[in-house]
C-alpha positions as CSV (number, residue, x, y, z in Angstrom):
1,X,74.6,14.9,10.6
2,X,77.1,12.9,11.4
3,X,79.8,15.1,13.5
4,X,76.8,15.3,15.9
5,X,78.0,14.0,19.4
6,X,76.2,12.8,22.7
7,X,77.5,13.9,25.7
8,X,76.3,14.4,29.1
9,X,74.2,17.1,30.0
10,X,76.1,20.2,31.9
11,X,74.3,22.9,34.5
12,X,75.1,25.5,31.5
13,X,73.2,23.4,29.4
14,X,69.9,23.5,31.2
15,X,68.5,26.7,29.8
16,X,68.8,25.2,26.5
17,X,67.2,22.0,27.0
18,X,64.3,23.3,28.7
19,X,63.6,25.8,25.3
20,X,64.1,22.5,23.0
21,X,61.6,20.8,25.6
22,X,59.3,23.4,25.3
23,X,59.6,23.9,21.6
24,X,58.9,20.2,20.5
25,X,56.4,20.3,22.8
26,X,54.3,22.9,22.2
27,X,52.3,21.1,19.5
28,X,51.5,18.0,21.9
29,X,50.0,20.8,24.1
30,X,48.0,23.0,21.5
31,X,46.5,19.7,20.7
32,X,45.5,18.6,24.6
33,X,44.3,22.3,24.9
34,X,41.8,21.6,22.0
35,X,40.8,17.8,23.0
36,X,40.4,18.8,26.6
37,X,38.4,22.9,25.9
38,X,40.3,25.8,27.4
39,X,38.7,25.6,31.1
40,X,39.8,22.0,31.9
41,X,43.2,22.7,29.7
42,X,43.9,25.6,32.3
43,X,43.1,24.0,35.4
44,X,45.5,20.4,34.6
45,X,48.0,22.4,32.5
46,X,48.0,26.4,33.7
47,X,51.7,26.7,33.1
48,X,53.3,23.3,31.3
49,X,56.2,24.9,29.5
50,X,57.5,26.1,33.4
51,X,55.9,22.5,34.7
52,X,58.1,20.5,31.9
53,X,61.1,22.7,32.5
54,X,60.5,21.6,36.3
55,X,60.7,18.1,35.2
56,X,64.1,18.6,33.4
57,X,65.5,20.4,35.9
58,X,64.8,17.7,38.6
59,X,65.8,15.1,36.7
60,X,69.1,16.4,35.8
61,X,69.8,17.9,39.8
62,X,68.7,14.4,40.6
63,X,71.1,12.4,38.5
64,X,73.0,14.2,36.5
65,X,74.6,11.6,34.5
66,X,71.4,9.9,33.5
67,X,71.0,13.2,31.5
68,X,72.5,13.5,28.0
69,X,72.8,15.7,25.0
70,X,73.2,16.0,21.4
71,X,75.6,19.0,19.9
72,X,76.4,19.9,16.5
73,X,78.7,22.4,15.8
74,X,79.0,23.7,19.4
75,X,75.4,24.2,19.9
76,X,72.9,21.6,22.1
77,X,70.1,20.7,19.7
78,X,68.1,18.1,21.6
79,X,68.5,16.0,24.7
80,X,67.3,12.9,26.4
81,X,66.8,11.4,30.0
82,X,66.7,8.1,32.1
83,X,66.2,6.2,34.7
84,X,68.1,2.9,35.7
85,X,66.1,0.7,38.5
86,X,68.9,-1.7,39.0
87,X,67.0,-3.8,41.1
88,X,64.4,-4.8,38.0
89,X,67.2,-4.8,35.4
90,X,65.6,-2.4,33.4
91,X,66.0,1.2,32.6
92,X,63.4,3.8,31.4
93,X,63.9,6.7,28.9
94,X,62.1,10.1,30.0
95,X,62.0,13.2,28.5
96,X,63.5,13.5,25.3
97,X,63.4,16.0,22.4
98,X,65.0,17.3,19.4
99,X,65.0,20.5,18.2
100,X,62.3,20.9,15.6
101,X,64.4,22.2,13.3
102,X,66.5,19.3,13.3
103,X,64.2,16.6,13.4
104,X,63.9,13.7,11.1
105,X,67.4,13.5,10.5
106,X,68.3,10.5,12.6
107,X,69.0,12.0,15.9
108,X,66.5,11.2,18.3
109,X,67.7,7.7,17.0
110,X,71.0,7.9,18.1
111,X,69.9,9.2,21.1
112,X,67.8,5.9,21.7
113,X,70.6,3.8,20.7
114,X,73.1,5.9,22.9
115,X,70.9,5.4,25.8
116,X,70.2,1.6,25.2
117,X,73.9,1.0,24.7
118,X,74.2,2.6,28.4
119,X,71.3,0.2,29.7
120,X,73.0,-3.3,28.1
121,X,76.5,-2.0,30.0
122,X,75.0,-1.4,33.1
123,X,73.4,-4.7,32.8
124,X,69.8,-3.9,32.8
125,X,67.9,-6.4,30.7
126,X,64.6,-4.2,29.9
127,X,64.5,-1.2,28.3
128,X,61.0,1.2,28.4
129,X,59.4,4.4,27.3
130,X,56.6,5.8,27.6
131,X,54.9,8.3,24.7
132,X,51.3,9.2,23.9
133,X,49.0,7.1,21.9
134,X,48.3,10.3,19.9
135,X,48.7,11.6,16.1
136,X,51.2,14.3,17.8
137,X,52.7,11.8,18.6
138,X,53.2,9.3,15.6
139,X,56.9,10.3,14.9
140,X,58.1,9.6,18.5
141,X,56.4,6.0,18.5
142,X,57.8,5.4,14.5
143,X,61.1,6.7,16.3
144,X,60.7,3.8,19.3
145,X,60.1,1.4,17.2
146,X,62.8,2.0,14.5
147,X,65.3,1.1,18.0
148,X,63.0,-2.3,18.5
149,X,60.3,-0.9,21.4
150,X,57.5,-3.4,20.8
151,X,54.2,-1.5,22.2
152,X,52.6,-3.0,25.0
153,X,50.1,-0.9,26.6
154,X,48.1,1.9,25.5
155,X,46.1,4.4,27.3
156,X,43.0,6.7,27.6
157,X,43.3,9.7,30.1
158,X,39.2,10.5,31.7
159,X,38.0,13.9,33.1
160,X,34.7,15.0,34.1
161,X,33.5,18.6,35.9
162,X,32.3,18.2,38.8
């Protein structure tokens, strides 16, 4: 796909990056919903697909340049996030997605590689993300690491009723 282009995010934009959100995330959350039972699922996670759009939206009202898409043919087919803390030298990648139907086709890399091109000419020296240890999500960490993210940390989330 290569007359895909990445451009930065616009307010008529939104509603379409918050469906892509929730579409390629929708398996992460089917799979929490089973690991964690439906009681304890509802309770943490009553409404993610209006808590993620949330997220989105505040990022991109927040900073509206550090929020990026990727078109093809006119149409927004996935989108990506991130946060520069000049005074670490480092920048951090947040949400991110492609549509599924266009996954696996070397987008979400150049969408990494956009975004780390953007870090090295602002001058940060550290580039991070952060993704889920998961089998949901395998492809996202095969995707880090195809850019040259080295893991460094991995994590178990704990609940208990009370």
């Amino acid at each position: 796909m290569d007359d895909a282009i990445i451009r930065r995010a616009r307010d008529d934009d939104l509603e379409t990056i918050k469906q892509i959100a929730i579409e390629a995330w929708e398996p992460i959350y089917k799979h929490i919903q089973e690991m964690m039972g439906e009681e304890l699922f509802r309770t943490i996670h009553s409404d993610w697909c209006a808590d993620k759009a949330a997220q989105i939206v505040k990022h991109y009202k927040g900073d509206p340049e550090t929020a990026l898409v990727t078109e093809y043919k006119g149409q927004v087919i996935g989108f990506i996030t991130y946060t520069l803390f000049e005074h670490k030298k480092a920048g951090v990648i947040g949400n991110n997605a492609i549509h599924p139907k266009y996954q696996n086709r070397g987008l979400g890399t150049n969408q990494y590689q956009k975004v780390l091109d953007i870090f090295r000419e602002k001058g940060m020296i550290y580039a991070g993300v952060l993704t889920g240890a998961d089998e949901d999500h395998a492809s996202a960490r095969t995707a880090y690491e195809k850019v040259g993210f080295k893991p460094t940390f991995y994590g178990v989330q704990y609940f208990q009723m009370l």
